[in-house]
Structure formats: structure tokens, C-alpha cells
Phi, psi and omega in degrees: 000141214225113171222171204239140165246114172188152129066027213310166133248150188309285180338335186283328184344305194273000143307339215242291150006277191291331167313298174302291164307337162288015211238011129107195183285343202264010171237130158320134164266156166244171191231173177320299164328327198262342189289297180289310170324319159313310184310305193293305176196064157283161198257314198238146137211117179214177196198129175300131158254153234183115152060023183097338175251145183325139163245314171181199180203169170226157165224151182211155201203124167301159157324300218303323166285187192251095167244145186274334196290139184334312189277338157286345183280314174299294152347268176291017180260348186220353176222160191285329203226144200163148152251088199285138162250115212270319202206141112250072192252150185244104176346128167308328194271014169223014172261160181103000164283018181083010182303303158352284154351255148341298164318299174307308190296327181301308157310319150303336164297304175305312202294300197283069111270349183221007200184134176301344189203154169252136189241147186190160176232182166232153158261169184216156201221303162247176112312009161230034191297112201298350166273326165329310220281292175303348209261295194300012209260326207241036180095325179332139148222128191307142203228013178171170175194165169163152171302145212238114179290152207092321196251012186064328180294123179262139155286168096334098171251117167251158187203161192213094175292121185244118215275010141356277214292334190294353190269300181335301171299325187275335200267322174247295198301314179245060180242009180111323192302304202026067144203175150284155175303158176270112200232135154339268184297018192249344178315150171261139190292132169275155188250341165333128162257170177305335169308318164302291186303353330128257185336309204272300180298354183268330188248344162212000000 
């Protein structure tokens, strides 16, 4: 098995879509709009590629963005700073291979360069709800909960401290630099289409 962590691509979108809205209760569904917005501005939208094909994706998101949802909205009413992880889902014919996983240690590499904590919610049902289980594996600890108004459904609001970033924040961000180095894997992912860079090299 060959498998790939990047990136979405736009073309991939409406794949990305169908993925979601199949993964069943423990995923919201969405519509293109709620869709493209992710496109325009998560901070993370990346995607398993598996044998060559979409396996799944995660999406994440900084404060800064301007998002409606309760559990992210719950979020930023309490901490200044945060990574949210909005959504994860995995193609039924590839979940128990460990993408999940995977996902998490990747995102996690993003955040602690840019944020003290990950943020991420579950639904619940019990205290033995088998994603507590996965979420407390990677650190996770319930830090708030509530019915998520419109939907009926109660969450789990987890937070994850990443004991990094304060080394990250004095050595780079507030060292005089205030960036990160220029690196590949430290880059923020662009919503630039080639059409855009086109435009851009036309104009200035």
C-alpha cells in the first residue's frame, strides 16, 4: 500500500464532498458552499491519497477564521489561541488501517509550530464512547461539552496542549524573525489556483 498525506486539491472538492456526506452520523453533512469555504480558509485541508485514490481528509482551522460553527465558535469565546480540527473522515474500505492516525500525528506537526493547543470536538453518548478512547491516546482531554444548538447532538470539546510551541514561539515568532523558516514542510498550505498566479505574474 502507497499512501500519500497533501494538500486537497480544487478538482478534488467534489470528491472530498461525496466522501462526507457517505461517512455516515458521526459526520455532519455539508453542502458545496460550506465546502468551498474550507477550500478558501482552512489553515490545514489535506487528503490521504491510498493506491492512487482519495482514502480521506481532515480539515483545520485557525481562530482568525470567520466560521459559524457552535463548536468552533465554543472554542474561540475561551481560548485566544487554537487549531481547530473541524471534520475528519475516512472511505469505509479504509477505515481500521490506521489513517486516522496518521492524520492526527500530521496535524499535530502543523499546529505545534503555530499554536499552543489542538482543538477538536466528538459526539457522545456515554463516557465510553470509542473516539474518547481514541482522542485520550493522542492527549486529548475534555475540557467543556454541550448540546450543539439546531442539531440536537451533545459534544465533547477536547483540547490538547502542545508542549512545543512556547519553545517554537521565543526562538522564532518572537525573536526578531516573527516567521517560521522557509521549509517545505513548514509551509502554509495556498487556495492560489494556477489562474490566480497567472494573474498575478500579469500584473505585477
Amino acid at each position: 500500500m502507497t499512501m500519500v498525506i497533501r494538500d486537497v486539491r480544487e478538482h478534488e472538492l467534489d470528491s472530498v464532498l461525496a466522501l462526507n456526506n457517505a461517512a455516515g452520523a458521526g459526520i455532519l453533512p455539508i453542502d458545496p458552499e460550506r465546502l468551498q469555504f474550507f477550500w478558501k480558509h482552512a489553515a490545514y485541508f489535506r487528503v490521504a491519497e491510498v493506491d492512487g485514490s482519495l482514502a480521506g481528509f481532515l480539515v483545520a482551522l485557525m481562530p482568525d477564521a470567520a466560521y459559524d460553527s457552535p463548536n468552533f465558535l465554543w472554542f474561540r469565546e475561551r481560548y485566544p489561541e487554537f487549531v481547530y480540527i473541524d471534520r475528519i473522515v475516512i472511505a469505509g474500505a479504509h477505515r481500521g488501517e490506521g489513517l486516522g492516525r496518521v492524520f492526527y500525528a500530521d496535524v499535530q506537526s502543523f499546529a505545534e509550530v503555530r499554536s499552543p493547543r489542538l482543538a477538536c470536538e466528538v459526539f457522545v453518548t456515554t463516557g465510553r464512547d470509542p473516539a474518547l478512547l481514541f482522542h485520550g491516546s493522542f492527549g486529548f482531554h475534555e475540557v467543556g461539552q454541550q448540546v450543539i444548538p439546531g442539531v440536537g447532538l451533545r459534544a465533547s470539546y477536547l483540547a490538547k496542549d502542545l508542549c512545543s510551541f512556547p519553545w517554537v514561539r521565543a526562538t522564532y515568532l518572537d525573536a526578531g524573525a516573527h516567521a517560521l523558516p522557509e521549509v517545505e514542510w513548514l509551509r502554509a498550505r495556498s487556495t492560489e489556483s494556477p489562474s490566480d498566479h497567472a494573474q498575478q505574474r500579469a500584473t505585477g
